[in-house]
N, C-alpha and C positions, 0 to 999 in steps of 0.2 A: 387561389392557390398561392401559400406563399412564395418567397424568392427562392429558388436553392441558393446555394454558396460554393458557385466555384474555386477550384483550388487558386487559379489565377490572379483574382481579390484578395485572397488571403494574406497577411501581414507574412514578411519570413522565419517570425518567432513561431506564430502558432501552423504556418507547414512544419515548421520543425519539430514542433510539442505532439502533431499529427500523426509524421509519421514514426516518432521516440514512442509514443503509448503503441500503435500497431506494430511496434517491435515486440514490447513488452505482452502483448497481448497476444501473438503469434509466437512468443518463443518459449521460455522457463515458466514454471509456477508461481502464482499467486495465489497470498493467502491473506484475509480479510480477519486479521488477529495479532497480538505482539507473542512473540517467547519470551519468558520468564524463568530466570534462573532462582532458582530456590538453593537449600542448604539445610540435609538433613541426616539425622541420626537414623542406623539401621538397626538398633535393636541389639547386635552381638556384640557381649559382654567385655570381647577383648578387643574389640575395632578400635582403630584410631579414632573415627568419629564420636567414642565416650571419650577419650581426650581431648578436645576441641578442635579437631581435623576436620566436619563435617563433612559426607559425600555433595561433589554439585549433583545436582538433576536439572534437567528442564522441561517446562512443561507450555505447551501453545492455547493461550487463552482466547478464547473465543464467546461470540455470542451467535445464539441459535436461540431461536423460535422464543425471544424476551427472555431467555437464562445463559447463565455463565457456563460454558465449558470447557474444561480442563483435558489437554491431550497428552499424555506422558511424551516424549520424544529421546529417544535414545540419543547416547552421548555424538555417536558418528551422524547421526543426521541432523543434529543441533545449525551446522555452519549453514544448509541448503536451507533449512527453514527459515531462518533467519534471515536469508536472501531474498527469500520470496516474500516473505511479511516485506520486509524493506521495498522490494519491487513495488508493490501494493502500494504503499505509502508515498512513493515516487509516483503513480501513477495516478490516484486521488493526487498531489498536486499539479502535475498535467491536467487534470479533466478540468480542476479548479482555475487555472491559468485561462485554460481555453474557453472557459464559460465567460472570463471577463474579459475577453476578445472580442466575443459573439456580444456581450451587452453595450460593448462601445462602437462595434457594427452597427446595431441598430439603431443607437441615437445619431450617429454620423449617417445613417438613414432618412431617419425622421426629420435630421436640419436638413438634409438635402431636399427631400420631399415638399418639406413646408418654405421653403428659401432662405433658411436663418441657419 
């Protein structure tokens, strides 16, 4: 059976990256996608967007089941979304930090084991 990993051994970068992702993971949403602001004409004749004002929109791109999808997102929920993708993105670099924790754990394993 392998070793476990008590908290105790742990370096006090990666307790810390520990418990910042179980914050993250326990608290607000995440979302597994970027928002993208786009810039577009509506069609009526006398808008400012036929003068070069274009409307913003946004929309949250994602991938699902090996295809691209597009989520419209209203103007007022643009900021939360955008928090929560960004959480995401924070939180893959945590997971990634901590894996390279865990990989220099077990070589300082392995010389210890082997006496070198």
């Amino acid at each position: 059976m392998p070793p476990e990993i008590a908290r105790a051994t742990m370096s006090r970068e990666e307790r810390e990256l520990r418990a910042r992702a179980n914050q993250l993971l326990a608290g607000a949403g995440l979302i597994h996608g970027y928002l993208s602001t786009r810039y577009q004409v509506c069609g009526t004749p006398n808008c400012r967007c036929t003068r070069g004002k274009k409307h913003e929109a946004f929309v949250l791109v994602l991938r699902k089941e090996k295809k691209t999808v597009q989520v419209p997102i209203p103007r007022w929920l643009a900021p939360t979304v955008r928090k929560w993708v960004g959480q995401e993105k924070d939180l893959q670099d945590m997971v990634r930090r901590i894996s390279e924790l865990q990989v220099e754990r077990i070589q300082e394993m392995k010389r210890a084991k082997s006496g070198g």
